[in-house]
C-alpha positions as CSV (number, residue, x, y, z in Angstrom):
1,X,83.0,33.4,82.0
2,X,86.0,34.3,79.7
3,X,83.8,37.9,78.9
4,X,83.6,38.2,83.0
5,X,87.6,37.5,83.7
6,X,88.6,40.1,80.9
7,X,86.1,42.6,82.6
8,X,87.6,41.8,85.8
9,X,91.5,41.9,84.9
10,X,90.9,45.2,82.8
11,X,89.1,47.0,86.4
12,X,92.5,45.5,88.2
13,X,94.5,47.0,85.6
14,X,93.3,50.4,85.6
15,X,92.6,50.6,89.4
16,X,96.5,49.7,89.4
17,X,97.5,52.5,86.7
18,X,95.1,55.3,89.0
19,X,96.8,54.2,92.4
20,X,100.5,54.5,90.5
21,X,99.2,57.8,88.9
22,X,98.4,58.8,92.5
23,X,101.3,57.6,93.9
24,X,103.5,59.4,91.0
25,X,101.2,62.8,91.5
26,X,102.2,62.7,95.8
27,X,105.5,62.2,95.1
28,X,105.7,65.2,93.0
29,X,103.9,67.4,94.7
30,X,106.2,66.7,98.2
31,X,109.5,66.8,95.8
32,X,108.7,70.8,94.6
33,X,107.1,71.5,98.4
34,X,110.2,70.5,99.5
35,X,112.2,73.0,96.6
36,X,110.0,75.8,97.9
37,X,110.6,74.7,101.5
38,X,114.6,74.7,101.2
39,X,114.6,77.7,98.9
40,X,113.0,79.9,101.1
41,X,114.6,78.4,104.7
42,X,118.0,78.7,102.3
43,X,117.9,82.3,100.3
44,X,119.8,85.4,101.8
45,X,118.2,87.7,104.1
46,X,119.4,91.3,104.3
47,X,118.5,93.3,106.9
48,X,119.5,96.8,108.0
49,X,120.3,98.1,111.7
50,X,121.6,100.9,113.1
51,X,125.0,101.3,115.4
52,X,124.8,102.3,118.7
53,X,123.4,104.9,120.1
54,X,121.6,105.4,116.8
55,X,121.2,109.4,116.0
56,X,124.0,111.4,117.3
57,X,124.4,115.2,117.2
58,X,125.8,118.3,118.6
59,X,125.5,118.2,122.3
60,X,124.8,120.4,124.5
61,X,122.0,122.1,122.1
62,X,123.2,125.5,120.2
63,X,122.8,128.8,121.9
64,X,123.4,132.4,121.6
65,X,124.6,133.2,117.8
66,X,125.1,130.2,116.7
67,X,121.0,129.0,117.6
68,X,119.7,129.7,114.3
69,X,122.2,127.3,112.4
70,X,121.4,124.0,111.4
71,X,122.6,121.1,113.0
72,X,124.3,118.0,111.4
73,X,122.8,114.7,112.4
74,X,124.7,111.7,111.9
75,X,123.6,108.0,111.8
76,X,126.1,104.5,111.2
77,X,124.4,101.7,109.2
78,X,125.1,97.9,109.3
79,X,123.8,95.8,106.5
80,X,123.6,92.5,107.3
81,X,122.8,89.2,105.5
82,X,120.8,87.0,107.6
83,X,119.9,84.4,105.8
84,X,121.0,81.1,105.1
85,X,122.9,81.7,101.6
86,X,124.8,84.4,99.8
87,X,123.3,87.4,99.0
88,X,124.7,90.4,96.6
89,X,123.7,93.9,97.2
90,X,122.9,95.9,94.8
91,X,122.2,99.1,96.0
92,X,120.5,101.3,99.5
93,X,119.2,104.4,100.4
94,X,119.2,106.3,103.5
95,X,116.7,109.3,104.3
96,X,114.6,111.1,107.2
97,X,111.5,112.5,107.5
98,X,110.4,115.6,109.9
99,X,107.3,115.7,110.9
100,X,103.6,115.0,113.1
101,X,103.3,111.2,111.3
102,X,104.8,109.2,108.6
103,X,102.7,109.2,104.6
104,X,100.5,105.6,104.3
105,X,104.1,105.0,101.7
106,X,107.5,105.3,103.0
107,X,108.2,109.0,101.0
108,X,111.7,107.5,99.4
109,X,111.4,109.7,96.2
110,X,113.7,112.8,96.8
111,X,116.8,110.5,98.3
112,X,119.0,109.2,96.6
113,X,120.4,105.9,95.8
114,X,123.5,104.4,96.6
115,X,124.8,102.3,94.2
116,X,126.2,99.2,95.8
117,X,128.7,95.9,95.0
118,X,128.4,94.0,97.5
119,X,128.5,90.0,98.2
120,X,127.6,89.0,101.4
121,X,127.9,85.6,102.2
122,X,126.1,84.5,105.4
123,X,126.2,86.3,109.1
124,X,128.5,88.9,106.9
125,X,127.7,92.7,107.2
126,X,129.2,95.9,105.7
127,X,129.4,98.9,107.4
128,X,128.6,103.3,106.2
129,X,127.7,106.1,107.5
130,X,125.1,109.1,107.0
131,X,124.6,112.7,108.2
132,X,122.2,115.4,107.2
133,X,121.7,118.8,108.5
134,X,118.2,119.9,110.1
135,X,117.2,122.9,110.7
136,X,117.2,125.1,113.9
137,X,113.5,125.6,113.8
138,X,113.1,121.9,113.2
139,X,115.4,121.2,115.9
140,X,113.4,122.8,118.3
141,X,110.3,120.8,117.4
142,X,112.1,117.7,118.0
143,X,113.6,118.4,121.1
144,X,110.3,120.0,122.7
145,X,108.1,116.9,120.9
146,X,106.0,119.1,118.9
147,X,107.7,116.6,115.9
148,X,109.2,114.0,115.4
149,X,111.6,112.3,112.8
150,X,112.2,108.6,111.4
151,X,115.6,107.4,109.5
152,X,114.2,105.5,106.4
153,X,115.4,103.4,104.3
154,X,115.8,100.0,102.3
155,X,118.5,98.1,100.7
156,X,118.0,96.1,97.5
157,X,119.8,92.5,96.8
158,X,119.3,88.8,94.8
159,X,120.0,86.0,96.1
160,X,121.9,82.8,94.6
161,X,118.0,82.5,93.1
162,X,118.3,85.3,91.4
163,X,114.9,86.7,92.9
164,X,115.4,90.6,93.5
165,X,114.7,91.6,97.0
166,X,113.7,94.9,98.9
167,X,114.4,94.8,102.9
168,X,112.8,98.4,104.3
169,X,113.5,99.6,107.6
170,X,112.3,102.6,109.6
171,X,113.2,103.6,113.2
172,X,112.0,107.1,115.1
173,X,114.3,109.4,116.9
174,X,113.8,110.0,120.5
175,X,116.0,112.2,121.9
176,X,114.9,112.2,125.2
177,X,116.3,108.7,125.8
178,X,120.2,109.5,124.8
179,X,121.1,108.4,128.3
180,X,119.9,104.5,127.6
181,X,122.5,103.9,124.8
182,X,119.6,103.6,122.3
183,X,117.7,106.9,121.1
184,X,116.1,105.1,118.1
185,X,112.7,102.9,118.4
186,X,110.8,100.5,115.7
187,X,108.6,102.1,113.9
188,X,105.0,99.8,113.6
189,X,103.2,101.5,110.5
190,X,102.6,99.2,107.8
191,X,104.8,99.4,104.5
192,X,108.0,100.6,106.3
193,X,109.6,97.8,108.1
194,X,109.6,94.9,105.4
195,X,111.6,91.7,103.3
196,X,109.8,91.5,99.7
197,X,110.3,90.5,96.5
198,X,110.3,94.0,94.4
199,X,108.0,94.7,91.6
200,X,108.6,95.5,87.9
201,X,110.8,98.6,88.0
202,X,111.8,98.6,92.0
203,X,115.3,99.1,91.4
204,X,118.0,98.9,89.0
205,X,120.8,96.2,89.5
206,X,123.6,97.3,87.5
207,X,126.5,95.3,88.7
208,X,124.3,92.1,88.6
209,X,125.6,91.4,84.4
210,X,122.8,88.5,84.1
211,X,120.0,90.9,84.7
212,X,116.6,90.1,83.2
């Protein structure tokens, strides 16, 4: 009987120590869901627009001598961060591409890179602008749609994390619709239009001093 009892109250001790361990285990597991939850609704969110009307250049369209020059495109930028904590950017670049479609990767390589020091806190923006020159040949393409040409680009920041971030945007020119305030549209190809954590060697963040 003794043998039995001892039997008994060992089973009630270790069914006791599993449901704690269980009980220890949930609480756990909802404590670092809830980390990742408020990390991710909390981190910054950068994100770059364009300013109204989007692409603007010489109007009426060149004739006579002066046809054969290039023209100079130019394009305002807002960066914005978005999300729900402070974000500091470290650096964007701005570029266009001419012609029939877009590469399968966004063709960033020949641009070049602005360095940036920048702290946005939340719903704050900075401001820049770009131009280019395209040629007359090229100019003619656009304008009769034989081509067509994107602004692309991407701005790198961290957030208070310290998780390095890439936010890509791509819009297509189309002037044919000057007249509606907006002559730039969202461009849907995969890889151009994106908010990602950047890989080994994305990047350089000099004015962040506790780089990895």
């Amino acid at each position: 009987m003794l043998r039995l009892a001892l039997a008994e109250w060992s089973i009630l001790v270790a069914s006791l120590a599993l449901a704690l361990g269980a009980v220890a285990a949930i609480r756990f597991a909802v404590r670092r869901a809830v980390r990742k939850a408020t990390r991710r609704i909390e981190r910054a969110y950068v994100s770059i627009s364009y300013l109204p009307p989007g692409v603007v250049t010489d109007e009426p369209p060149r004739e006579g001598p002066e046809a054969s020059e290039p023209q100079e495109l130019r394009i305002g930028i807002e960066v914005t961060n978005r999300g729900g904590a402070p974000a500091n950017v470290t650096a964007y670049l701005l570029t266009h591409h001419i012609g029939h479609r877009l590469p399968e990767d966004p063709p960033y390589g020949k641009a070049r890179v602005s360095a940036a020091k920048a702290f946005l806190p939340a719903d704050r923006s900075f401001r820049f602008s770009s131009a280019f020159a395209v040629s007359a040949k090229d100019m003619a393409s656009l304008r009769a749609g034989d081509a067509s040409l994107w602004i692309l680009g991407y701005v790198d920041y961290r957030n208070d994390f310290k998780t390095r971030y890439r936010s890509g945007y791509a819009r297509r020119w189309n002037p044919r619709s000057a007249e509606s305030g907006n002559n730039l549209v969202i461009e849907a190809k995969p890889r151009y239009n994106y908010d990602r954590e950047r890989k080994n060697g994305e990047g350089n963040d000099w004015s962040d001093p506790d780089r990895p």
